[in-house]
N, C-alpha and C positions, 0 to 999 in steps of 0.2 A: 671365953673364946676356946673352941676346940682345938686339938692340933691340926687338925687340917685346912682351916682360918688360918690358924701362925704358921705353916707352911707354905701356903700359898700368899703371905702378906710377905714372907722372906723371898720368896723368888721374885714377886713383882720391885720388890726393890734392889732388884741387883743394877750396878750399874752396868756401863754399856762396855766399857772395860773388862768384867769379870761376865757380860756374855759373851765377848771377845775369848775370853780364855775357855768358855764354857765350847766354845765351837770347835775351837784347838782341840782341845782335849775330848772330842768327841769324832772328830776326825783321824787324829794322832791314833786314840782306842782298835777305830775302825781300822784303819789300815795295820797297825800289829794282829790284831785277830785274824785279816785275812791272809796276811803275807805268813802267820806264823803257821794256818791250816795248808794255803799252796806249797810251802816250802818244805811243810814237814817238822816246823822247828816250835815244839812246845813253849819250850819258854818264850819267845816271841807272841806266839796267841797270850800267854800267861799277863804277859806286860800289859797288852791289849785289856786282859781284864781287869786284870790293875787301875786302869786308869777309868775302865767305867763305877767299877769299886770309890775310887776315890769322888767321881761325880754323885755318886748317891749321897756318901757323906758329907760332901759339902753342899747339896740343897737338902738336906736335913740340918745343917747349918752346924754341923760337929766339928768346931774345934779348928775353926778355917787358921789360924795361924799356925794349927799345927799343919794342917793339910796343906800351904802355901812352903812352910818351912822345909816341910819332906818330898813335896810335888815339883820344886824346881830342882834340888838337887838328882833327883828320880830320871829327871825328863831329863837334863845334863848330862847324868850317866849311860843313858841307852845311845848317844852320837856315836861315844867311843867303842863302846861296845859292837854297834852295828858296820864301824868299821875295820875292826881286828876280823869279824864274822865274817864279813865280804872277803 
């Protein structure tokens, strides 16, 4: 089997929960990349990329408990953050 057979055998089995978080985290991405380009505020676009960064590595299937273990605390961090900013 090539990798790109086990690549495409890992995404067809994600479940519907983790395409749940895959939408999150693909709209969550979307909206810091834009807000971080309107506003002027780099690191905001940065997190943006952050977060599509971490979407590659998990449908390459790298290390998801790492990526679950860093990715909630991650998304956690950026509330408070975006309310000291405001």
């Amino acid at each position: 089997m090539n990798a790109q057979n086990r690549s495409a055998g890992r995404i067809g089995s994600l479940t519907q929960l983790q395409w749940l978080a895959v939408a999150l985290v693909v709209v969550t991405g979307v909206l810091h990349v834009y807000a971080g380009i309107v506003e002027g505020r780099i690191p905001v676009a940065l997190a943006g990329v952050g977060y599509a960064g971490t979407l590659v590595l998990f449908f390459f299937d790298y290390r998801r408990r790492l990526l679950y273990l860093t990715g909630i605390p991650y998304t956690a961090v950026q509330f408070p953050l975006w309310i000291v900013a405001k």
